[in-house]
N, C-alpha and C positions, 0 to 999 in steps of 0.2 A: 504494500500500500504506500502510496506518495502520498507528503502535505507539504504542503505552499508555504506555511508560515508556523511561527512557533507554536500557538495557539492550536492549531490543527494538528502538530503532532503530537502533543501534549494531551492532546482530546482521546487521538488514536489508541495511543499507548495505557491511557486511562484505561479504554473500553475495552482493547484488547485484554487487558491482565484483571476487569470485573470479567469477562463471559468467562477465562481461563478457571476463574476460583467457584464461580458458579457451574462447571461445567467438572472440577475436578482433575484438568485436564492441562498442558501446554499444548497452546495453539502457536504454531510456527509462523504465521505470518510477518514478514519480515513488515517494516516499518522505517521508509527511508526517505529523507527529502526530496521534491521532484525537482530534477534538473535540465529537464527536456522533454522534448515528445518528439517519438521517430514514428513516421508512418512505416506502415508494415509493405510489406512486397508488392508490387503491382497487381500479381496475381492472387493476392490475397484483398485487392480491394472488392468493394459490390456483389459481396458473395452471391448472390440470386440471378442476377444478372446470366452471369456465364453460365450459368446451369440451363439458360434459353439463346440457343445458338443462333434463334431467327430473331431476336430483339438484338444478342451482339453484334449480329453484322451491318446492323444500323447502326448503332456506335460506334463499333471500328468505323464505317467509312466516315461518318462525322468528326472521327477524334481517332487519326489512326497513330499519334503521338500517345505513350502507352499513360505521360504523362496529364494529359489532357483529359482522357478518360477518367483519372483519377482524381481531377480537380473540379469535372463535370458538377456542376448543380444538377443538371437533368436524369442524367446518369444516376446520380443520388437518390432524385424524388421517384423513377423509376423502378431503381430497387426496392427502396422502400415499401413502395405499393406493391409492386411483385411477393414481396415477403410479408404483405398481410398488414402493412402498420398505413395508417389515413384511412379516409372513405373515402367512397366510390365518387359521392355528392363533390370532394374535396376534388378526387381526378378529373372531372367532366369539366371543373372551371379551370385547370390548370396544363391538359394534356397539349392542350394545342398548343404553347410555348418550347416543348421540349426540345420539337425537331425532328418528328419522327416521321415518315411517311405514313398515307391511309389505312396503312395495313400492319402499318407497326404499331398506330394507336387503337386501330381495330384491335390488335392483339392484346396491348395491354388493358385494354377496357375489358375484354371478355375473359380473360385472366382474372381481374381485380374483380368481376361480377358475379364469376362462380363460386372465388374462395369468399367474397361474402356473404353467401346464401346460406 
C-alpha cells in the first residue's frame, strides 16, 4: 500500500496493526511511501477491448501508435462499457464522439444492450 503524506501512512499503519490484533494474525502488507506511478505494458492496457478483435481493429486503425491507444479517452469509455460499468442511456449520448464506424457502434451498442438485460 502507498500514502502521499504523513498522515496517510500513519492512518495505514494504524489500521493495519488494529485488523492484525483483531484478527490474531500478521498481515504482510507492506506499507510504503508513493513515489510514482508506472503504467503497466501496453498490452496490459483496456483489458476488454482486445478480447473483441472487431472493435480493435477500429482502434488500431484510429491509433495504430500503441501509445495512442493507451492515452485514448475513447478507447477508455469503450472498454468500460464493454466491461459492464455506465449505462446504456449514458452510451446513446456519448457513442457518436468516439470514432467509431456504423458498425463498430452498432456493435458496441448491442454488446452494452445485452449484458444489461
Amino acid at each position: 500500500m502507498f500514502f502521499h503524506n504523513d498522515s496517510q501512512g500513519i492512518l495505514a499503519i494504524e489500521t493495519r496493526d488494529r485488523e492484525a490484533t483483531r484478527r490474531k494474525s500478521k498481515i504482510s502488507t507492506e506499507i510504503l511511501p508513493f513515489v510514482g506511478f508506472f503504467l503497466a505494458e501496453g498490452y496490459h492496457q483496456k483489458y476488454y477491448l482486445p478480447q473483441r478483435p472487431d472493435l480493435m481493429r477500429e482502434f488500431t486503425a484510429m491509433y495504430p501508435k500503441e501509445a495512442d491507444f493507451v492515452n485514448s479517452t475513447a478507447a477508455a469509455r469503450v472498454n468500460g462499457h464493454v466491461a459492464g460499468y455506465g449505462t446504456y442511456a449514458t452510451l446513446l449520448t456519448e457513442i457518436s464522439g468516439f470514432g467509431l464506424s456504423p458498425e463498430g457502434i452498432k456493435k458496441v451498442l448491442d454488446l452494452v444492450y445485452r449484458s444489461s438485460r
